[in-house]
N, C-alpha and C positions, 0 to 999 in steps of 0.2 A: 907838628914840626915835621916838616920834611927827611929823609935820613936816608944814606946809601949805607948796608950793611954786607959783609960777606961773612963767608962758613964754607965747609969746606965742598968746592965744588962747586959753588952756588954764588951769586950776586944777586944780592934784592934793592931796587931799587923802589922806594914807597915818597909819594903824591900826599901828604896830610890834607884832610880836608875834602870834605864832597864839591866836587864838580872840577876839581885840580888835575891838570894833566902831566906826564912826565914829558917833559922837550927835551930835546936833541938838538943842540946848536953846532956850527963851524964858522968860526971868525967871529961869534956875534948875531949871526943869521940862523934861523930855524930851519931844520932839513928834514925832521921826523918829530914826530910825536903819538902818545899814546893817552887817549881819553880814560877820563874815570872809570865807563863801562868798556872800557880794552879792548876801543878802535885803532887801529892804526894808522898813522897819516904818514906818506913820504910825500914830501913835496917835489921828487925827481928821483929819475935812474942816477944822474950823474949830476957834478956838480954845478952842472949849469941851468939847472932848472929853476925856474920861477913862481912857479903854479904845481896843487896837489895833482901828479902822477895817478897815482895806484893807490886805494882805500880798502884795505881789510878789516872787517868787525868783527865783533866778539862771535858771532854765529858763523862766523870761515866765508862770507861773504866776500866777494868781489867787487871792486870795482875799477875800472880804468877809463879816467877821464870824466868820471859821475861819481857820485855817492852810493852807494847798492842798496835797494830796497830793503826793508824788514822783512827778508822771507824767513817761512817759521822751523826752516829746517837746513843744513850747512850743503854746501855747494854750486853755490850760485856765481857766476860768472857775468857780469851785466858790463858792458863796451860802449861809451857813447854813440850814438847814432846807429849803432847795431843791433841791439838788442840784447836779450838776456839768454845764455844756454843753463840748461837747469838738469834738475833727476824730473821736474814733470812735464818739460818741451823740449824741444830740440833746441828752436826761438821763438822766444816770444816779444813783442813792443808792445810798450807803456804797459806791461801789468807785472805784478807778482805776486806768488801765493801765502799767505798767510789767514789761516783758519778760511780757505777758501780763496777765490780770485779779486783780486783788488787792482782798479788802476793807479798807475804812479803818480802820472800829473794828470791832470783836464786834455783828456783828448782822445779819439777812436785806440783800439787796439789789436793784436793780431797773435796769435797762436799756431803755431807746425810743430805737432807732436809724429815721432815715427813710433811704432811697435815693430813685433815681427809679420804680423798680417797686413797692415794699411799705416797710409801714412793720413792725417787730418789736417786742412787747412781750417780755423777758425777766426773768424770776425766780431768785433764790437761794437757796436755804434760808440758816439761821444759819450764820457763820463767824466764825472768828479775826482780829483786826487781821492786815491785812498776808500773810494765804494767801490760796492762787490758789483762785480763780472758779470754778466750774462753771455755766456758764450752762443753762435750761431756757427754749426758746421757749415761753411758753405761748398767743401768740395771733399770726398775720403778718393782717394787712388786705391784699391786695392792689389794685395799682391798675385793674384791673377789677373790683373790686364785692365780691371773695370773702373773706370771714373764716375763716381757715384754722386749726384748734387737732383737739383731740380731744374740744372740748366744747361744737364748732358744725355744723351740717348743712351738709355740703361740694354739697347740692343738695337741691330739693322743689317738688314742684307739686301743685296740686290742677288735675283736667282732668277734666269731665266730656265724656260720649261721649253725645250725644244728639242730636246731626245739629245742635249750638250751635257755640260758640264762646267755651264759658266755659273760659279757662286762666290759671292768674297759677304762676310759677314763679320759683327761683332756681338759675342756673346747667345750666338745661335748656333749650332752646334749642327743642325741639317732641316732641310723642308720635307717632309712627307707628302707626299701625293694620294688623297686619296681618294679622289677619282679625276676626270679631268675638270680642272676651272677649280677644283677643291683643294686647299693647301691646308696645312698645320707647321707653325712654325716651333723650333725644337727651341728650347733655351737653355745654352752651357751650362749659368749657374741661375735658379731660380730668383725669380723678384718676389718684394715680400709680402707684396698684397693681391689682391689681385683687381683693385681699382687703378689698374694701368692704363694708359692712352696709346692705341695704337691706330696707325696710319698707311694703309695702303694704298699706293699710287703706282699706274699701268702703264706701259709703255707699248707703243707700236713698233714693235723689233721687224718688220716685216714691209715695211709702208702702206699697208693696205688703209691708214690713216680713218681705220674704224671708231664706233663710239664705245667708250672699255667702260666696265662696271667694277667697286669694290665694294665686299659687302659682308658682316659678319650675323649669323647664324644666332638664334639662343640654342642651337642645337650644336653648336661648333664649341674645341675645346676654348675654353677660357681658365685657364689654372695659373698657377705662378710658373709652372713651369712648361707651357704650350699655351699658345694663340690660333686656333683656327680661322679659317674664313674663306670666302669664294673671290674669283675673279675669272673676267674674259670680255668678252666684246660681241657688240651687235655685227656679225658681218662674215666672211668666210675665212678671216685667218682664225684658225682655231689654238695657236700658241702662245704663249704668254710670257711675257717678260715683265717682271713689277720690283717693287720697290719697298720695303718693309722698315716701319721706323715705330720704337714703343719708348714711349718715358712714363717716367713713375717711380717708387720708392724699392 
């Protein structure tokens, strides 16, 4: 049997019976309610509403305009067509965490977590409601300047060699000369293998519209944190202007 009880300070209001909800009517009409496992439903901010608003569950879950996922731990925030802000992403669509990553319905999904050092973009192909996640980094920003993927130049500069001063670079930090046609390039912050791909291509700053050569050395460095190699031209300008581009992990 159902029963409203008080005491002092207190009001209980008890549901007899498993799966019975406590409702809140006005006029007649339902406006709230609370599930046996102590969901709460409004059907609206105000009295005009027609349809569930706002969904809180028993685990401090959110929801607005959806139902909130089973995450396995209180504070989640999920917004239709938005996405989910959490304690392990910033946002995330279609997944949520519980003993691991799960998607919510049948469909790709997305991850942006920030720290204090990088922010992570991750991707999911298509999935089943409710199986586990396979995440794919496809992009980390980090917080010195670097965009990190397989589908961005982990460094590059253009430097010409003509006794100037023209250099604009990312994540190279200076060229060494060291002798002429022989460069080494410096790297800010080190890459972490040293199975990197690197690309030098020459420019004729001069017009003499010579044939240029690039070419690296087993004798040249090759480290995570420096690239050697040569460059110059069949012909009598003897200055060089190139082009330097590396990708890899």
């Amino acid at each position: 049997m159902s029963t409203i009880k008080s005491s002092t300070e207190h009001l209980t209001l008890n549901a007899d019976g498993s799966g019975k909800d406590i409702k809140f009517q006005a006029n007649g009409v339902e406006v709230a309610s609370i599930s046996s496992t102590g969901n709460l439903t409004s059907t609206g901010i105000d009295d005009n509403a027609t349809s569930t608003a706002i969904t809180i569950d028993a685990s401090e879950n959110v929801g607005i305009g959806t139902t909130p996922a089973p995450w396995s731990s209180a504070g989640k925030l999920e917004v239709s067509g938005m996405g989910t802000s959490n304690q392990y992403s910033d946002s995330v669509s279609n997944a949520y965490y519980n003993s691991g990553w799960k998607y919510k319905t049948t469909g790709g999904a997305t991850n942006i977590e920030r720290n204090a050092s990088s922010m992570y973009f991750r991707v999911a192909p298509s999935g089943t409601a409710d199986s586990t996640i396979s995440w794919t980094t496809a992009l980390t920003i980090t917080n010195d300047g670097r965009g990190l993927s397989q589908f961005t130049a982990k460094a590059w500069c253009h430097y010409e060699d003509d006794g100037g001063s023209d250099f604009n670079s990312h994540n190279i930090s200076s060229i060494t000369v060291v002798s002429t046609g022989k460069y080494t390039a410096n790297f800010t912050n080190s890459m972490a293998n040293t199975l990197y791909s690197a690309v030098v291509f020459n420019e004729d700053g001069s017009g003499y519209n010579d044939e240029f050569y690039a070419a690296h050395d087993t004798a040249d460095a090759r480290s995570v944190s420096q690239y050697g190699f040569w460059t110059g031209n069949i012909g009598p300008n003897s200055a060089n202007t190139f082009n330097l581009m590396v990708f890899g992990d």
